[in-house]
PATILUM-976694 format. One record per residue (C-alpha): residue number from 1; residue in one letter; x, y negated, z. Coordinates in pm, 1 decimal. Each point is the difference from the previous one (the first is absolute). Example, Ala and Ser with C-alpha at 12.3 -4.5 7.8 and 13.67 -1.06 7.14 Angstrom:
BEGIN
+-----+--------+----------+----------+----------+
| num | residu |        X |        Y |        Z |
+-----+--------+----------+----------+----------+
|   1 |      A |   1230.0 |    450.0 |    780.0 |
|   2 |      S |    137.0 |   -344.0 |    -66.0 |
+-----+--------+----------+----------+----------+
This chain:
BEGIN
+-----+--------+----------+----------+----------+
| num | residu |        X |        Y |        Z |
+-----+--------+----------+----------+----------+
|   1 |      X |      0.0 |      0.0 |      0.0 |
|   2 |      X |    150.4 |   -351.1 |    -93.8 |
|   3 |      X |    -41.4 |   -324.2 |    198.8 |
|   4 |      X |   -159.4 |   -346.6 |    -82.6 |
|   5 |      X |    225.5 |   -128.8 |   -287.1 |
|   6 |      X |    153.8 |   -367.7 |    151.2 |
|   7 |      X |    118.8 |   -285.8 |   -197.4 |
|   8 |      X |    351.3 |    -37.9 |    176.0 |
|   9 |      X |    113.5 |   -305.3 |   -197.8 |
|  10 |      X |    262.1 |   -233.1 |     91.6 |
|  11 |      X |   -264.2 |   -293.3 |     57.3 |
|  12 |      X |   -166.7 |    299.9 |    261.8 |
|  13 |      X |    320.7 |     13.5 |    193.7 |
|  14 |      X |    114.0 |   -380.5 |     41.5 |
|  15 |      X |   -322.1 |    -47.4 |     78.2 |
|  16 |      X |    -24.1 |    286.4 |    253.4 |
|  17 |      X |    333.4 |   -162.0 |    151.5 |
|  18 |      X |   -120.6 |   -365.0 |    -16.9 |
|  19 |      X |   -237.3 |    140.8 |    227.0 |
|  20 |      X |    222.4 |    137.8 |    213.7 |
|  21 |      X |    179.5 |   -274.0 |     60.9 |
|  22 |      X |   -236.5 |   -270.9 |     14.5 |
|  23 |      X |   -152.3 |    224.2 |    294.9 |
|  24 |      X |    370.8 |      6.7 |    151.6 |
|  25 |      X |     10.3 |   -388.0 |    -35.9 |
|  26 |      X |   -340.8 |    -61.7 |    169.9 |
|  27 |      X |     66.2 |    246.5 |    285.4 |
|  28 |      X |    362.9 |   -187.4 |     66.1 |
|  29 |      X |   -233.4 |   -344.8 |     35.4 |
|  30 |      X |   -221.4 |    183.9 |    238.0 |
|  31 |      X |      9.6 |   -124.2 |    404.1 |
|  32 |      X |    -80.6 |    306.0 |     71.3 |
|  33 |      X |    284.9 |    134.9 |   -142.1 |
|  34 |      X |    216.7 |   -211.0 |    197.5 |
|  35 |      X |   -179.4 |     45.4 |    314.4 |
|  36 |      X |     64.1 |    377.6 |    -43.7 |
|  37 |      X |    328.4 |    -28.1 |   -109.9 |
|  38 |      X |     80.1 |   -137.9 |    344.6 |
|  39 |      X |    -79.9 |    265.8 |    148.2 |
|  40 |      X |    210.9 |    325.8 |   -187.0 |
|  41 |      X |    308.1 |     82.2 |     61.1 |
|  42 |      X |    307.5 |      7.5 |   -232.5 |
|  43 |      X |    -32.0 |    261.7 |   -179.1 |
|  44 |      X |   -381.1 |     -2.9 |   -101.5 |
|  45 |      X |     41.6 |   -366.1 |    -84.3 |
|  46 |      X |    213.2 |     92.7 |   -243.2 |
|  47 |      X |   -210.9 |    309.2 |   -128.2 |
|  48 |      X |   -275.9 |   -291.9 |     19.5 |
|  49 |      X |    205.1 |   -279.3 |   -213.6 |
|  50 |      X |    136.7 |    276.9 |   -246.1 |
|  51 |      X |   -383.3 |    123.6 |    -24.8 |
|  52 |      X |   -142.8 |   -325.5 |   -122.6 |
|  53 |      X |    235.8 |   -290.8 |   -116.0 |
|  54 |      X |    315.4 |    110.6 |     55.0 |
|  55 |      X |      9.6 |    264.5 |   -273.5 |
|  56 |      X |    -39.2 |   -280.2 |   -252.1 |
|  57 |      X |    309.1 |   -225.4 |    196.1 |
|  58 |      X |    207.0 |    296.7 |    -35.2 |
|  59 |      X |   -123.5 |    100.1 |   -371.9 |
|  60 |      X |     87.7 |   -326.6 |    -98.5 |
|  61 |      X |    385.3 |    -36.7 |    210.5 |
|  62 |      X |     80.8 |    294.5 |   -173.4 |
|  63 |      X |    -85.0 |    -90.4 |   -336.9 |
|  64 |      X |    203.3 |   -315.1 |     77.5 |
|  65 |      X |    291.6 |    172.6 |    106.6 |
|  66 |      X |      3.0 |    206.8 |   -289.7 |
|  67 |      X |     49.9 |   -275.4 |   -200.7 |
|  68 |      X |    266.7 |   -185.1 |    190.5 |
|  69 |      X |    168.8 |    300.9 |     -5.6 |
|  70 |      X |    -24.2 |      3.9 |   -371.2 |
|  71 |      X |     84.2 |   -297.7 |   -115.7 |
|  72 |      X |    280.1 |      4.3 |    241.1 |
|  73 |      X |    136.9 |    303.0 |   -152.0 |
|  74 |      X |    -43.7 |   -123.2 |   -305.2 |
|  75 |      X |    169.2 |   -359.5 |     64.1 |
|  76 |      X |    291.1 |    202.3 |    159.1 |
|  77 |      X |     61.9 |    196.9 |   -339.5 |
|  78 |      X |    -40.9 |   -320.4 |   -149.3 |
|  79 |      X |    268.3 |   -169.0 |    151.6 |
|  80 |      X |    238.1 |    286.4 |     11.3 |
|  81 |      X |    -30.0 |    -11.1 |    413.9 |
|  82 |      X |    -98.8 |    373.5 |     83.4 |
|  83 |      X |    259.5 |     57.9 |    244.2 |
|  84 |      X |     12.4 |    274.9 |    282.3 |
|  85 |      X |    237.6 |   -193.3 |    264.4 |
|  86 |      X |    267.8 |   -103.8 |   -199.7 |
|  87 |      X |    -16.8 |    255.7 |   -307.9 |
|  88 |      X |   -170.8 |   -100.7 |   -304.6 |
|  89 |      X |   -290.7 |    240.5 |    -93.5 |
|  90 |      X |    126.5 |    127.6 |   -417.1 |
|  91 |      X |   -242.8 |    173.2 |   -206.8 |
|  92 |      X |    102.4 |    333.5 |   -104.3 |
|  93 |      X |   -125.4 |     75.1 |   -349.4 |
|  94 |      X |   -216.5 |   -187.6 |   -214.7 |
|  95 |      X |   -346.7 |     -1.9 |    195.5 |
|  96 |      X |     33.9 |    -13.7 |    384.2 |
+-----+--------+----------+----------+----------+
């Protein structure tokens, strides 16, 4: 027996995560939230913060960092500067 056939389109997904996230944003606004929040301790404040807005702070810091990292790398080979202490980094081969 087969299942209900679903339309899982890209426009169904960013808008499945829009929700998502918009509910994330609202609950982070909430004084209830806050009141609560003062009154967990460590570690299920952070399950809490991860749970709702967090998740999108850290999403987004590691996209970032990806990047820097990136373009770092890349400005290094650039500029001839990929060093490890004092030894210069040389290719070995064509494609490294």
């Amino acid at each position: 027996q087969v299942g209900k056939g679903r339309d899982v389109g890209m426009s169904q997904i960013y808008k499945f995560e829009a929700k998502l996230s918009q509910g994330a944003a609202e609950q982070s606004l909430s004084r209830d939230v806050y009141r609560m929040c003062h009154r967990l301790d460590f570690f299920r404040l952070l399950s809490f913060y991860y749970g709702g807005i967090g998740h999108y702070f850290s999403n987004v810091l590691t996209i970032l960092t990806v990047y820097i990292v990136v373009y770092l790398m890349a400005v290094l080979a650039v500029f001839n500067l990929e060093r490890i202490g004092n030894r210069l980094i040389t290719p070995m081969g064509l494609i490294q």
